[in-house]
PyMOL commands that place a pseudoatom at each C-alpha (Angstrom):
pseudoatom trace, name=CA, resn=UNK, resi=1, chain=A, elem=C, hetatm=0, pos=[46.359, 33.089, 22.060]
pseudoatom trace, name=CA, resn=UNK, resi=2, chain=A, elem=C, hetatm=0, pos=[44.678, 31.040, 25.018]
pseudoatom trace, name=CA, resn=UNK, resi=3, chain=A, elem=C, hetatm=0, pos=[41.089, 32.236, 23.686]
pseudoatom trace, name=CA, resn=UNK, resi=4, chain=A, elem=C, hetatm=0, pos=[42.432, 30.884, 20.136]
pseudoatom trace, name=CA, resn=UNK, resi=5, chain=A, elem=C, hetatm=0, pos=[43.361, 27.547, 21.306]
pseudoatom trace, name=CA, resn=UNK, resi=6, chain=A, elem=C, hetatm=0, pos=[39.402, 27.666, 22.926]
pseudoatom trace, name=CA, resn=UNK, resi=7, chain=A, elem=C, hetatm=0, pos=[37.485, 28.760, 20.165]
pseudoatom trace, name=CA, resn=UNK, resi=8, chain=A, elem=C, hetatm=0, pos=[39.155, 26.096, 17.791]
pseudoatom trace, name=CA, resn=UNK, resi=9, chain=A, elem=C, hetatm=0, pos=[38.775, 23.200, 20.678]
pseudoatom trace, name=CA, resn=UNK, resi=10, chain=A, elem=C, hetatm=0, pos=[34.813, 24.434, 20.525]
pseudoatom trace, name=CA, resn=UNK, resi=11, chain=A, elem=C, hetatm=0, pos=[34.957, 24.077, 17.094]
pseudoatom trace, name=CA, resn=UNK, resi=12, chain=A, elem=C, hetatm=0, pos=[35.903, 20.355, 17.148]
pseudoatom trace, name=CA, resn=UNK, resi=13, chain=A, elem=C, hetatm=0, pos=[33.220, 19.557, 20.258]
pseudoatom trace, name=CA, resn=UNK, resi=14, chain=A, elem=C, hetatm=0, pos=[30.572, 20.959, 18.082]
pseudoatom trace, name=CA, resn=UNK, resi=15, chain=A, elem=C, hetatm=0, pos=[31.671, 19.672, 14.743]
pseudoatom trace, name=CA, resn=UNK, resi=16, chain=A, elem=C, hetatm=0, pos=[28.500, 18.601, 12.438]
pseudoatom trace, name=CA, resn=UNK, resi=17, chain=A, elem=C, hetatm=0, pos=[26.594, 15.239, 12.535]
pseudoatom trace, name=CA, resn=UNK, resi=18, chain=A, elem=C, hetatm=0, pos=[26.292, 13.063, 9.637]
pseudoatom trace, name=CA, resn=UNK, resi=19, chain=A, elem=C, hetatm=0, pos=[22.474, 13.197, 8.447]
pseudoatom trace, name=CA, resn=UNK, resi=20, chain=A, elem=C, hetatm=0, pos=[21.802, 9.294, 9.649]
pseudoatom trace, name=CA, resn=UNK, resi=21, chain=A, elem=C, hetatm=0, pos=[22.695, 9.942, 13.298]
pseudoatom trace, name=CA, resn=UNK, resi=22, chain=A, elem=C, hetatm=0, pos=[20.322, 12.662, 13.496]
pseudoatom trace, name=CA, resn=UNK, resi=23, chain=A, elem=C, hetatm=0, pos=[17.550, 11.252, 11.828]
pseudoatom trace, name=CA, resn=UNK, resi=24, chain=A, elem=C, hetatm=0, pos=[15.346, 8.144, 13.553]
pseudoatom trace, name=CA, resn=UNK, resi=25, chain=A, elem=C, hetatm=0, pos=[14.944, 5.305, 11.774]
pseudoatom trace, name=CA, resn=UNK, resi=26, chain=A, elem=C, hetatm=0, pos=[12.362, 3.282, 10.295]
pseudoatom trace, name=CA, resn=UNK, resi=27, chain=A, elem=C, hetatm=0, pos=[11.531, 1.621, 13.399]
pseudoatom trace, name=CA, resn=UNK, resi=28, chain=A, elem=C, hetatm=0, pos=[11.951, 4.048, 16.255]
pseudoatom trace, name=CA, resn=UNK, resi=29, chain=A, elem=C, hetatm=0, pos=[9.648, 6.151, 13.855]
pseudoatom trace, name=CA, resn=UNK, resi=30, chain=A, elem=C, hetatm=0, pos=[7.252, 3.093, 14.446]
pseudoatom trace, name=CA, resn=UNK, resi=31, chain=A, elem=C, hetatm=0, pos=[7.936, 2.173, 18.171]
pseudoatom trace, name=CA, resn=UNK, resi=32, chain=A, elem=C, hetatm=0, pos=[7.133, 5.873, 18.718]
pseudoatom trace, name=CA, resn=UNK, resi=33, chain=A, elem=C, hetatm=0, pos=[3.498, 6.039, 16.219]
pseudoatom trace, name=CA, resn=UNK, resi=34, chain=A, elem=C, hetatm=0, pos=[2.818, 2.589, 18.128]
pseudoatom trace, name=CA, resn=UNK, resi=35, chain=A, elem=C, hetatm=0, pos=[3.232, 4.399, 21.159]
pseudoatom trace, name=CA, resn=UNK, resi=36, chain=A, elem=C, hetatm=0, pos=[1.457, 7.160, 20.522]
pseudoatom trace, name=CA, resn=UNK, resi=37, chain=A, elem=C, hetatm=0, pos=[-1.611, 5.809, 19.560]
pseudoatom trace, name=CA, resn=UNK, resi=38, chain=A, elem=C, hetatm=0, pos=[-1.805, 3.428, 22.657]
pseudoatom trace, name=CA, resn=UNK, resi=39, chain=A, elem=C, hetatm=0, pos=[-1.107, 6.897, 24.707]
pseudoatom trace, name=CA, resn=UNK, resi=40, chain=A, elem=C, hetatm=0, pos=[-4.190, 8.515, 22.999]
pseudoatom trace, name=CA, resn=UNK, resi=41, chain=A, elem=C, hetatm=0, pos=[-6.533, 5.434, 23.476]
pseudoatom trace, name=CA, resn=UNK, resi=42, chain=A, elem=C, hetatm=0, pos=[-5.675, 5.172, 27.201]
pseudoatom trace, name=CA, resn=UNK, resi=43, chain=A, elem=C, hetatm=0, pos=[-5.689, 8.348, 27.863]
pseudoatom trace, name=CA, resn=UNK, resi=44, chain=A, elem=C, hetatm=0, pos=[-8.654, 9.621, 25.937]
pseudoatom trace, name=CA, resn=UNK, resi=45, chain=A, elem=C, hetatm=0, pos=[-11.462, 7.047, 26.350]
pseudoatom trace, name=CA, resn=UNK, resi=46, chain=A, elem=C, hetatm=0, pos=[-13.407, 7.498, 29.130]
pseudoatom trace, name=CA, resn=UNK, resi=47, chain=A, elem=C, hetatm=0, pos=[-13.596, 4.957, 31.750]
pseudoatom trace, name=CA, resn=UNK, resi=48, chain=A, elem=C, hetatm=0, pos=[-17.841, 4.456, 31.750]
pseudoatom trace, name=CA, resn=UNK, resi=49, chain=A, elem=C, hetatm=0, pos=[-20.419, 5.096, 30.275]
pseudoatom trace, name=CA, resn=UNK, resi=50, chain=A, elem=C, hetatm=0, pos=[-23.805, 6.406, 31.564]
pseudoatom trace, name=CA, resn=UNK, resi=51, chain=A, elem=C, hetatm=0, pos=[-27.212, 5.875, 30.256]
pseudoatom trace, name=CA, resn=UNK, resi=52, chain=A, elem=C, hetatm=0, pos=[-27.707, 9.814, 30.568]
pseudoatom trace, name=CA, resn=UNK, resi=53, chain=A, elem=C, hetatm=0, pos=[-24.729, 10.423, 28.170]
pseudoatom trace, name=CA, resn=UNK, resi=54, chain=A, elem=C, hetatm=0, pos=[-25.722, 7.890, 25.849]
pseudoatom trace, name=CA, resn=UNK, resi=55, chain=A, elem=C, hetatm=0, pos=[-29.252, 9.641, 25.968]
pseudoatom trace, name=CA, resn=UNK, resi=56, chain=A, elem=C, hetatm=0, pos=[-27.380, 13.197, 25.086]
pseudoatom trace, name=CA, resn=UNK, resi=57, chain=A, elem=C, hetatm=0, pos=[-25.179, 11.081, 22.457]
pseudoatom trace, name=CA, resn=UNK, resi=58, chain=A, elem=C, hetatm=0, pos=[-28.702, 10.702, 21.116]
pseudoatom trace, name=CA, resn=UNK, resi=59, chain=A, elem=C, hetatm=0, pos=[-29.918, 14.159, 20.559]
pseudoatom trace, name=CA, resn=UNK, resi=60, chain=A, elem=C, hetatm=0, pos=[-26.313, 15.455, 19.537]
pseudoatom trace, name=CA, resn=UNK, resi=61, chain=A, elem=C, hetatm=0, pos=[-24.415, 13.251, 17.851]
pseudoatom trace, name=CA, resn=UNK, resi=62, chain=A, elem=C, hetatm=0, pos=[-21.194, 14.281, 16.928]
pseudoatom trace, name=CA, resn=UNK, resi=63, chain=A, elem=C, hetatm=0, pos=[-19.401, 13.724, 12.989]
pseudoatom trace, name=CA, resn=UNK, resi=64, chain=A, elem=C, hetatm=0, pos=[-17.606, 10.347, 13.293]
pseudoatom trace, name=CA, resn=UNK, resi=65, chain=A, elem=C, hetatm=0, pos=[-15.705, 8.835, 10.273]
pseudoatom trace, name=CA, resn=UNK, resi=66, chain=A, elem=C, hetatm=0, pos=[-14.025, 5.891, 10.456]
pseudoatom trace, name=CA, resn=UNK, resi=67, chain=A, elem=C, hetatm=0, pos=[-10.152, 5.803, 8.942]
pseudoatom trace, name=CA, resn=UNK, resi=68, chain=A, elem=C, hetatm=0, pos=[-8.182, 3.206, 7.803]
pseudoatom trace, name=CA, resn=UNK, resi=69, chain=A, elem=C, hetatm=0, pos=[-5.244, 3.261, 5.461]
pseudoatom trace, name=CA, resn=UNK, resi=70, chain=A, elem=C, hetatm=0, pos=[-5.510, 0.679, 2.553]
pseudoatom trace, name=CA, resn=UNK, resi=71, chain=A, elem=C, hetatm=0, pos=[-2.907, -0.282, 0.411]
pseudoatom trace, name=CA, resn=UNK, resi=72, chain=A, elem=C, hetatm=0, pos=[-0.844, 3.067, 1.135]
pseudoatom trace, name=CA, resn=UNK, resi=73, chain=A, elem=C, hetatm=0, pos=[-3.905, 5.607, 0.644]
pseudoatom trace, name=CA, resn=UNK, resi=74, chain=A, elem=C, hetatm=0, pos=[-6.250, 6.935, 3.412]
pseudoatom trace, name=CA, resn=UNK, resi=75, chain=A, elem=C, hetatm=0, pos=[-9.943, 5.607, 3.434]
pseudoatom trace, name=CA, resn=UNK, resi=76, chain=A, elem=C, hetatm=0, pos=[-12.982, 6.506, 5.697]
pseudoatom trace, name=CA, resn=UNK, resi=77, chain=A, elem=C, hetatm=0, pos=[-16.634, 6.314, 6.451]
pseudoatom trace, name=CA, resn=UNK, resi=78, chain=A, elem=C, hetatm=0, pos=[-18.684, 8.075, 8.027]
pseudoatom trace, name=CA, resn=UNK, resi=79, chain=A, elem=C, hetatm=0, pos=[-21.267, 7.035, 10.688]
pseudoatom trace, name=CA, resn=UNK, resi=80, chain=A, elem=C, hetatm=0, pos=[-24.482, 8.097, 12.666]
pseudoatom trace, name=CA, resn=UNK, resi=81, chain=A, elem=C, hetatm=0, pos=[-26.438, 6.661, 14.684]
pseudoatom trace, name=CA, resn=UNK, resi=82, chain=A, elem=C, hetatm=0, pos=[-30.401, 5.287, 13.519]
pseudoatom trace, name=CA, resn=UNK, resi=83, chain=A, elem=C, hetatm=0, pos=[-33.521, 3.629, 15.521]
pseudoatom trace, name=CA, resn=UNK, resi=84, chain=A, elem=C, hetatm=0, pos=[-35.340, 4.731, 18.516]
pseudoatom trace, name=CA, resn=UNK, resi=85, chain=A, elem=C, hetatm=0, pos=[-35.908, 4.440, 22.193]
pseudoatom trace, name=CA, resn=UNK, resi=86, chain=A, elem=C, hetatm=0, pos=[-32.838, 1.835, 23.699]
pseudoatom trace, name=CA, resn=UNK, resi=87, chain=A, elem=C, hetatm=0, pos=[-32.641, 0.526, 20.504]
pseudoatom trace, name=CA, resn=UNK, resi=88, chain=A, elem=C, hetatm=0, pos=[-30.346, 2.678, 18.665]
pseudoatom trace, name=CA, resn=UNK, resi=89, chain=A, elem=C, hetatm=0, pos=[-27.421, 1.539, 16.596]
pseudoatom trace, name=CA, resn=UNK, resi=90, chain=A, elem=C, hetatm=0, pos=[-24.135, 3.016, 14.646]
pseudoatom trace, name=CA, resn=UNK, resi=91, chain=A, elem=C, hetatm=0, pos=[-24.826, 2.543, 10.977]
pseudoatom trace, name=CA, resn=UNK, resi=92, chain=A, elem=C, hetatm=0, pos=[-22.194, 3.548, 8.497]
pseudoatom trace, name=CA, resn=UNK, resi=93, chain=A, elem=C, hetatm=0, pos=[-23.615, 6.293, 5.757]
pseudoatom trace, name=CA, resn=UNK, resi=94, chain=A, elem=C, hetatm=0, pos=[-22.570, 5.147, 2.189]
pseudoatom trace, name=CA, resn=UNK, resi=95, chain=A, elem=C, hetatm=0, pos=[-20.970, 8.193, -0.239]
pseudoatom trace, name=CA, resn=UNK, resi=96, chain=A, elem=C, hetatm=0, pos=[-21.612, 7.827, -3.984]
pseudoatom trace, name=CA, resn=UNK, resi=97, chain=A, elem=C, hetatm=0, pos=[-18.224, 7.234, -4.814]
pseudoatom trace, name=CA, resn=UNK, resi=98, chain=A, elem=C, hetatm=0, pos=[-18.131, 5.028, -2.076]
pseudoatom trace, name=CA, resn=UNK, resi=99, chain=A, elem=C, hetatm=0, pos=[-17.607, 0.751, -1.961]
pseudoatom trace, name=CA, resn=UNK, resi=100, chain=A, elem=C, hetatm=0, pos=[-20.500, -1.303, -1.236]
pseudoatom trace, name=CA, resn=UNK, resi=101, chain=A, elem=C, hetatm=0, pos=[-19.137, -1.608, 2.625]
pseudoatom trace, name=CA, resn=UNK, resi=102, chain=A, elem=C, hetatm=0, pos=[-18.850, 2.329, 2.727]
pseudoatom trace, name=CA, resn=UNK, resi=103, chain=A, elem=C, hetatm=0, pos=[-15.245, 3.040, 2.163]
pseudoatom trace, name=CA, resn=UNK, resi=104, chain=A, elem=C, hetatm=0, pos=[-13.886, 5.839, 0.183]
pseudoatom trace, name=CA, resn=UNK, resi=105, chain=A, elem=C, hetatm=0, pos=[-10.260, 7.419, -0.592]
pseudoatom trace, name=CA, resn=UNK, resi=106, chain=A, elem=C, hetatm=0, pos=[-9.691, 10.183, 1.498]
pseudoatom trace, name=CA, resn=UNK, resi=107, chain=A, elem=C, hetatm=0, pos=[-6.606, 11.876, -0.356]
pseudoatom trace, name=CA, resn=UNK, resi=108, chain=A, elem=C, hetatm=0, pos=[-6.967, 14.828, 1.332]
pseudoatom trace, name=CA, resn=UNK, resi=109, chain=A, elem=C, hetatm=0, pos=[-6.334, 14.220, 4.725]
pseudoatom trace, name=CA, resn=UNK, resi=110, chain=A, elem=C, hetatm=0, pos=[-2.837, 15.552, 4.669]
pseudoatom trace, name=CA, resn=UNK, resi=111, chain=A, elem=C, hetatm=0, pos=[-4.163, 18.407, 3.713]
pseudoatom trace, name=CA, resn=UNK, resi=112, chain=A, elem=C, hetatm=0, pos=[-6.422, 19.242, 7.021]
pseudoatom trace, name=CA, resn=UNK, resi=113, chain=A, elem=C, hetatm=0, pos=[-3.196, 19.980, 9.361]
pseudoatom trace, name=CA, resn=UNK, resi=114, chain=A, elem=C, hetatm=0, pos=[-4.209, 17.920, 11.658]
pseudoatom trace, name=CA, resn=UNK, resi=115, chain=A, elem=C, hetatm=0, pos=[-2.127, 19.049, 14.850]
pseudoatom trace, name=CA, resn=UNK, resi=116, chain=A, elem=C, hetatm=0, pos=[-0.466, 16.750, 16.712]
pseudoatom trace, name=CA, resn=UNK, resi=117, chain=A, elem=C, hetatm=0, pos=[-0.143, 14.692, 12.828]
pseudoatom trace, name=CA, resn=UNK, resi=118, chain=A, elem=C, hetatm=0, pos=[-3.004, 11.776, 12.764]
pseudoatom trace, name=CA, resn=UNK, resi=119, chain=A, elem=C, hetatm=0, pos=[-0.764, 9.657, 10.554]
pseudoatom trace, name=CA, resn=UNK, resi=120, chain=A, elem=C, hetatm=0, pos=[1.024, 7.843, 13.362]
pseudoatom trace, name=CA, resn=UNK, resi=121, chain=A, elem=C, hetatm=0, pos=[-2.489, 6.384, 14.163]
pseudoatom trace, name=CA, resn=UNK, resi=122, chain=A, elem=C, hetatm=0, pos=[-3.103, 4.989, 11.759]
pseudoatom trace, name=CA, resn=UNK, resi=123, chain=A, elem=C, hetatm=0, pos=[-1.552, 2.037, 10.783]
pseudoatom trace, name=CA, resn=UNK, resi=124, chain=A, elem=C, hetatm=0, pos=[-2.153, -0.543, 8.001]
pseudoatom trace, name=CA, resn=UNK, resi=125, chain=A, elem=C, hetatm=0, pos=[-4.355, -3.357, 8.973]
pseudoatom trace, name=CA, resn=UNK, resi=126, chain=A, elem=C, hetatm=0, pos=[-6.322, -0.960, 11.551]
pseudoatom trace, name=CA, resn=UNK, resi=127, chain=A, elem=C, hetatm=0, pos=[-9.219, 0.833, 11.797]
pseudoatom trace, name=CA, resn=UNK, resi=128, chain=A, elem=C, hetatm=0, pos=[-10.040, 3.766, 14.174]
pseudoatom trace, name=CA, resn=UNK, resi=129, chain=A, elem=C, hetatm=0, pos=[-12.719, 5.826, 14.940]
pseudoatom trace, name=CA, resn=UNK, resi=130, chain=A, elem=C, hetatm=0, pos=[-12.209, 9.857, 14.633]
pseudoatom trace, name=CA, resn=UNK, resi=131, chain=A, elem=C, hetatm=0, pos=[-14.929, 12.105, 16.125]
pseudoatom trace, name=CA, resn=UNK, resi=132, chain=A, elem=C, hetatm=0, pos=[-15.128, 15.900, 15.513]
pseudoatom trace, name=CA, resn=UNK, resi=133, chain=A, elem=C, hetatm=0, pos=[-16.764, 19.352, 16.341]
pseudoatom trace, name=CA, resn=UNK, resi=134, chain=A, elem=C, hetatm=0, pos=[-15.740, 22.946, 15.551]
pseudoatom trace, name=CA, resn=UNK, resi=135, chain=A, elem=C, hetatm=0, pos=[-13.467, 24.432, 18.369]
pseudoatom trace, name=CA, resn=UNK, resi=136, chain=A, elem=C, hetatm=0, pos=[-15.934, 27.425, 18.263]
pseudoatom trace, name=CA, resn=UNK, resi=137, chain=A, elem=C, hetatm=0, pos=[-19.227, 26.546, 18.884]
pseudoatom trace, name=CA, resn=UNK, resi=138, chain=A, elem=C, hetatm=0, pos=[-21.899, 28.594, 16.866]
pseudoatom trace, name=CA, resn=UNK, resi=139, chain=A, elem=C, hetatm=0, pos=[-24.942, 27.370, 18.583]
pseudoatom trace, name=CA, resn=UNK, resi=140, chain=A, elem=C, hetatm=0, pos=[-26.487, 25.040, 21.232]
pseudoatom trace, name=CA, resn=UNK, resi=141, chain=A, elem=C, hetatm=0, pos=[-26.492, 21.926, 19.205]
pseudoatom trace, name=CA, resn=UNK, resi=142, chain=A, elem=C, hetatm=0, pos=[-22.677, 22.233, 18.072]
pseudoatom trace, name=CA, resn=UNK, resi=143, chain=A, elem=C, hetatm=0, pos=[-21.691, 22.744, 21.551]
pseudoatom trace, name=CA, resn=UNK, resi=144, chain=A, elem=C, hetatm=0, pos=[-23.704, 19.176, 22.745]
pseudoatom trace, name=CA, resn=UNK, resi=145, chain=A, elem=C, hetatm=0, pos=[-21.857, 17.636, 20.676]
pseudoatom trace, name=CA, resn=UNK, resi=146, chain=A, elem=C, hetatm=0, pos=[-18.621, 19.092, 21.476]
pseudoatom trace, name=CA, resn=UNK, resi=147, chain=A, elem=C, hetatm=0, pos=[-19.567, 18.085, 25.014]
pseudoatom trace, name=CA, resn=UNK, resi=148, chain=A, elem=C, hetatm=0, pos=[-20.550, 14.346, 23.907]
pseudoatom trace, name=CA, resn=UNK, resi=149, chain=A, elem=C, hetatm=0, pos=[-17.478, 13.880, 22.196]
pseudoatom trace, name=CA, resn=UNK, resi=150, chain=A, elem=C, hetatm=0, pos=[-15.527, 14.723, 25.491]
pseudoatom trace, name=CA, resn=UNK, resi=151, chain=A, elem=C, hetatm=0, pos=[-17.878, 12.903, 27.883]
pseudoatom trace, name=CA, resn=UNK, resi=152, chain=A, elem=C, hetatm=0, pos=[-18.121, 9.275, 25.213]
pseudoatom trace, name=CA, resn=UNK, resi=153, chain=A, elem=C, hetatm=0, pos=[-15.077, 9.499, 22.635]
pseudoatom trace, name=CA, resn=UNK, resi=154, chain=A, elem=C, hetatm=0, pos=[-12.399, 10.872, 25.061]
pseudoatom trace, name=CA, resn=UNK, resi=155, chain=A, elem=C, hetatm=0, pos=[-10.872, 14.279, 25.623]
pseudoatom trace, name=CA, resn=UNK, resi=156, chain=A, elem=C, hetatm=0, pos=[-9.880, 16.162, 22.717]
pseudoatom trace, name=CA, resn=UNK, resi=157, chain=A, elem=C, hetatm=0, pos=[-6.422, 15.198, 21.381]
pseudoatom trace, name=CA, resn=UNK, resi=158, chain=A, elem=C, hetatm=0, pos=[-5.835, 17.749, 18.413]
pseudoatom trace, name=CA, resn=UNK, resi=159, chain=A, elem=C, hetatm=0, pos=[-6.998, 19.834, 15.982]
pseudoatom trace, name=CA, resn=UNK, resi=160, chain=A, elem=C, hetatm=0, pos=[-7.158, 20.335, 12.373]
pseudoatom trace, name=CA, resn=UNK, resi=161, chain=A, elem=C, hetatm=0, pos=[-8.896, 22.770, 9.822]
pseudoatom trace, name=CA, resn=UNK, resi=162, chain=A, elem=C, hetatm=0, pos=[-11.576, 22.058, 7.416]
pseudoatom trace, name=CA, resn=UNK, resi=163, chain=A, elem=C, hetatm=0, pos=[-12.954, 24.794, 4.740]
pseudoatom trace, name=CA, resn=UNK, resi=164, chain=A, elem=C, hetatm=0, pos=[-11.265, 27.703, 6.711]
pseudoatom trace, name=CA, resn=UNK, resi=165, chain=A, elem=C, hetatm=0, pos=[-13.011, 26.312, 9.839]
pseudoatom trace, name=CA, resn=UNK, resi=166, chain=A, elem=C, hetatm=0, pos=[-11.277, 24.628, 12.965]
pseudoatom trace, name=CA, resn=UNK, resi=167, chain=A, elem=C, hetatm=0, pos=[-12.018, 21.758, 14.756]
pseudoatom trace, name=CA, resn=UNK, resi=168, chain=A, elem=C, hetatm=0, pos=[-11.359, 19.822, 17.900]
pseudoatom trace, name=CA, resn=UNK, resi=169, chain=A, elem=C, hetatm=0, pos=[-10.512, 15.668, 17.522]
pseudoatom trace, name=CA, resn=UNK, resi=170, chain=A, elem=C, hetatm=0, pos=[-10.692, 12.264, 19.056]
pseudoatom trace, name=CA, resn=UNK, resi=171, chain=A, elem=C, hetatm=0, pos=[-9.129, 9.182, 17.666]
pseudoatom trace, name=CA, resn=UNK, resi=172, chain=A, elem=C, hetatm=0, pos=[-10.919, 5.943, 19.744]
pseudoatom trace, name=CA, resn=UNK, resi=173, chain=A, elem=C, hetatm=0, pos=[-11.056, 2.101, 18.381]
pseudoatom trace, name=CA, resn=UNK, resi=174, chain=A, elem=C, hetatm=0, pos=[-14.784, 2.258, 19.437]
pseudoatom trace, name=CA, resn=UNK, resi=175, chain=A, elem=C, hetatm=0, pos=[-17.716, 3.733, 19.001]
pseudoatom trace, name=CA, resn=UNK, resi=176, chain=A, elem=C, hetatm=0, pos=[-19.660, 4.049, 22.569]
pseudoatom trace, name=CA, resn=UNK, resi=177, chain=A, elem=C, hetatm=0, pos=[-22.626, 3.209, 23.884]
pseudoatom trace, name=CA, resn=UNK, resi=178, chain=A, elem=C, hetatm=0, pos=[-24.562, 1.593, 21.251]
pseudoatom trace, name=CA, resn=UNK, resi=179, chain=A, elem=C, hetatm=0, pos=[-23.562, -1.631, 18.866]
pseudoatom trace, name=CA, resn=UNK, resi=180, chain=A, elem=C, hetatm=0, pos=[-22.832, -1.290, 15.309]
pseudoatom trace, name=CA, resn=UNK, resi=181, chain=A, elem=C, hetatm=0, pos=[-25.598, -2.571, 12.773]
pseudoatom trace, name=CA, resn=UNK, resi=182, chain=A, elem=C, hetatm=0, pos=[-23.778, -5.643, 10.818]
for i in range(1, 182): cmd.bond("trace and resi %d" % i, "trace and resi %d" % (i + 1))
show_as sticks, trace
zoom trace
């Protein structure tokens, strides 16, 4: 009888939640993507830059697209870097079915599995910078710029797959060592 009288008192102190006070709401859902992305800027961007790395950022420049989301939908760019000597600067590379200033819809995105989710950094009215190499490096040159992204954009902060294929990701609200080309 006494282990009656227990299970049914368990019962009670475990009864079910309504739905709404599980879930977060709209803000703390927010709060927390606000934090997040201040977490991965701080955390990831390194805290100088030397000459030598820019050099190497030279030689072995990583992929770098730039994301934003506009009116609801994801957008990038892509960038590289041009010129010569000291003088080098990030240019953005226009697609076809890309706007004059080099953005494009990127509907796919939700679709890489990026790991943690990229979504909570990026927020409307923002851009930020997302540099990339494969995870497994299949020669020299790939694993330069693996290195470059660590040693300029930040240590990696995720992952997500491309074409069977997995790569390693920053998110930064700069590109480093050299200006962008107006």
């Amino acid at each position: 009888m006494g282990l009656l009288t227990f299970a049914s008192a368990g019962c009670s102190f475990f009864e079910a939640k309504p739905v709404s006070a599980i879930l977060p709401t709209r803000q703390e859902v927010e709060s927390y993507a606000e934090q997040q992305t201040a977490l991965r800027n701080e955390a990831s961007r390194p805290d100088q830059t030397s000459p030598e790395h820019c050099d190497q950022l030279v030689a072995a420049t990583p992929s770098v697209e730039e994301l934003r989301i506009n009116q609801g939908t994801p957008e990038s760019r892509q960038w590289t870097l041009i010129g010569n000597g000291a003088s080098h600067r990030w240019v953005f590379v226009r697609a076809p079915d890309a706007s004059a200033d080099g953005w494009a819809p990127k509907p796919g995105l939700d679709k890489l599995n990026f790991q943690p989710p990229i979504e909570p950094a990026l927020t409307a009215g923002s851009t930020h910078f997302l540099a990339y190499a494969p995870v497994q490096s299949g020669d020299i040159a790939e694993s330069q710029r693996s290195a470059n992204i660590r040693d300029l954009f930040g240590a990696a902060q995720g992952e997500f797959t491309w074409r069977g294929k997995k790569y390693s990701y920053t998110v930064t609200p700069e590109l480093p060592c050299f200006p962008k080309l107006p």
